[in-house]
N, C-alpha and C positions, 0 to 999 in steps of 0.2 A: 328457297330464297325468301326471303323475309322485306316489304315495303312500308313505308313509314307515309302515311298520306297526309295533309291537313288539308281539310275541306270548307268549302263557305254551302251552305245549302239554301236555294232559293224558297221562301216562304212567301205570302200573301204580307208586304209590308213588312219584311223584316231578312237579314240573313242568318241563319243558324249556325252557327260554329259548333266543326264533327273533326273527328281524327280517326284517321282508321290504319290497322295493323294487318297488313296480309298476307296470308302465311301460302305454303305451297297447298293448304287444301281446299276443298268446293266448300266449305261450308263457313255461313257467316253468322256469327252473334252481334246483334243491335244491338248496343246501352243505353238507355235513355235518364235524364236526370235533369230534373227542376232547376237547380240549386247547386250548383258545382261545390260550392264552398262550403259546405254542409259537410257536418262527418258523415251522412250515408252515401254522400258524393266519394270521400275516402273507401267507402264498402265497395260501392260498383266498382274502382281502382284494381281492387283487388280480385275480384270476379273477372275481371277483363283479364288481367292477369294469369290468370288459374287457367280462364280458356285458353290464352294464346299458346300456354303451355303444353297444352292436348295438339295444338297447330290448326286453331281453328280462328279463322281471321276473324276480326273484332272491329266496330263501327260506334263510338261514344257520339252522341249528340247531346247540343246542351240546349234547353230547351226554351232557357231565358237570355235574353242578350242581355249587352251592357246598357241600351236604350232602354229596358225595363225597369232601369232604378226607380223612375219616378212613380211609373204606377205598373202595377204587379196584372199582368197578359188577367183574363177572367180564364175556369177552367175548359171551357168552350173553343179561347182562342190556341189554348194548349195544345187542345184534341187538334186543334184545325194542322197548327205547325205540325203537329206528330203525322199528321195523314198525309200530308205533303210531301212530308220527308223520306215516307215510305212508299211512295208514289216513285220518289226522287230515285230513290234505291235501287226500284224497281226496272227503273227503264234506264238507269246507268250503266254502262256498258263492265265495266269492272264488276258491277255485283249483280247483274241480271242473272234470273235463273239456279243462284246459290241457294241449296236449303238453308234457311234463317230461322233464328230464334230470337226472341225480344224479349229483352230483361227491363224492368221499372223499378225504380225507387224511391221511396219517399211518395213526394208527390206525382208524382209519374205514374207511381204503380196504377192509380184506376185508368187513367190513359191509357195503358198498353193494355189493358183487358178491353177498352171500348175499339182503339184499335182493331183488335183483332176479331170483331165483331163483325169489322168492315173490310179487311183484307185476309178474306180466308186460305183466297190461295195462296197467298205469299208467306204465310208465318207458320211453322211446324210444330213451334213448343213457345210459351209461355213460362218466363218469372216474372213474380212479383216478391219485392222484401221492402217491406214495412208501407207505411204508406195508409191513406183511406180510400176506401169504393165509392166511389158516386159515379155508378153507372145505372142508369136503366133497368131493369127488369127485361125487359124486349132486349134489350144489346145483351145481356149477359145468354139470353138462350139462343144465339146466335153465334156464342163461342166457342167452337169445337178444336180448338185445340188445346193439347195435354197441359195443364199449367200448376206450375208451384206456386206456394203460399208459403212464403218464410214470415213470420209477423210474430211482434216482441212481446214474451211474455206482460209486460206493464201492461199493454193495451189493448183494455179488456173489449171496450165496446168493437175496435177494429176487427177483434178474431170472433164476434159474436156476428157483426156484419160479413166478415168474409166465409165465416161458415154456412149461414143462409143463402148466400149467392153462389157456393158450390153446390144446390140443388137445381138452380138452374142451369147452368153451364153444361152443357152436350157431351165437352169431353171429358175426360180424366182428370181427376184433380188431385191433389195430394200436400194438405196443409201440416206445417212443423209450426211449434209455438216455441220460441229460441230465448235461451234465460234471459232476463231485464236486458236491457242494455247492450245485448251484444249486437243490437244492430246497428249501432253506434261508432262502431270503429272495425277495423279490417278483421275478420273470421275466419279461421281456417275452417270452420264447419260450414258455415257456409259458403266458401267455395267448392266445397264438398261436394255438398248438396246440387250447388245448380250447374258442375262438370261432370255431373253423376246424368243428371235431366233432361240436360239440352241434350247432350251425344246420343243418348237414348231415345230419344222422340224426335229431334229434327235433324239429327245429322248421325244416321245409322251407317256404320263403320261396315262397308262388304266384306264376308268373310273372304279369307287368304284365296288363292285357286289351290284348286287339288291337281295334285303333282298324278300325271296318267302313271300306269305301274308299267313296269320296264318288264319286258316278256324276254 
């Protein structure tokens, strides 16, 4: 059975608007995005998509309200909402205890790598697709979980920064450089890619049982 949620998430001065898809299994994908109206907002769409189709419940947060027209959160206050949230996640009774995976976009992506600097027990696998790093040096050697780098071929400086910061990162990493532009509208490779990632490092599938053999 399949649940349709719409959530308000309490933050430090603000409430976040989340929606979340729950499918019959334990495992949860985070989406996190800056900018909803953005076409890498369209990308996550489809990522979420792609998960829910494996039947892995899915949790979109938007990380900017409607009060932020006037003046745009700093990336500090970002981080702040994103830890809250995860916090939130954490001790909600609906999603305690689920292996989770945390996808970022755009401007999110360095978020959810700082993130997961700070909540190690809670996060199993890491993406990021497109987006810049401004994280720490110290946060980033504190990240041990597996994470993707999907980042668009145009942007050189981001895959020059994000390749130096997978020397420090503890765990697995595994960066794609994806033609111009295709991080710009919905991807079937890229869903690919990160239904491929997440299953595989934070929501590992138990094999079948074995049937006893009949004497």
């Amino acid at each position: 059975m399949t649940e349709f949620m719409v959530l308000d998430i309490p933050t430090r001065g603000s409430q976040l608007s989340a929606s979340a898809v729950i499918t019959d299994s334990p495992a949860l994908a985070v989406l996190v995005r800056g900018r909803p109206a953005t076409r890498r907002g369209v990308v996550l769409d489809g990522v979420a998509s792609a998960l829910r189709s494996l039947d892995i419940s899915t949790l979109t947060i938007d990380l900017l309200t409607r009060d932020d027209a006037a003046a745009i959160p700093t990336a500090l206050e970002l981080a702040n909402r994103l830890d809250t949230s995860l916090d939130w996640i954490a001790e909600n009774p609906e999603f305690a205890g689920m292996p989770t995976g945390l996808v970022g976009v755009g401007v999110a992506s360095g978020l959810v790598i700082r993130a997961a600097a700070d909540h190690k027990q809670n996060l199993r696998a890491l993406v990021v697709i497109g987006g810049e790093l401004e994280v720490p040096r110290q946060k980033l050697r504190l990240v041990n979980a597996p994470t993707l780098l999907l980042l668009d071929h145009g942007d050189q400086r981001s895959i020059r920064t994000f390749r130096d910061a997978q020397a420090d990162m503890r765990g697995p990493t595994e960066l794609h450089v994806m033609p111009g532009g295709s991080l710009s509208n919905a991807n079937p490779r890229v869903d690919e890619l990160v239904t491929t990632w997440l299953p595989r490092h934070a929501m590992p599938i138990p094999p079948p049982p074995v049937e006893a053999a009949v004497i």
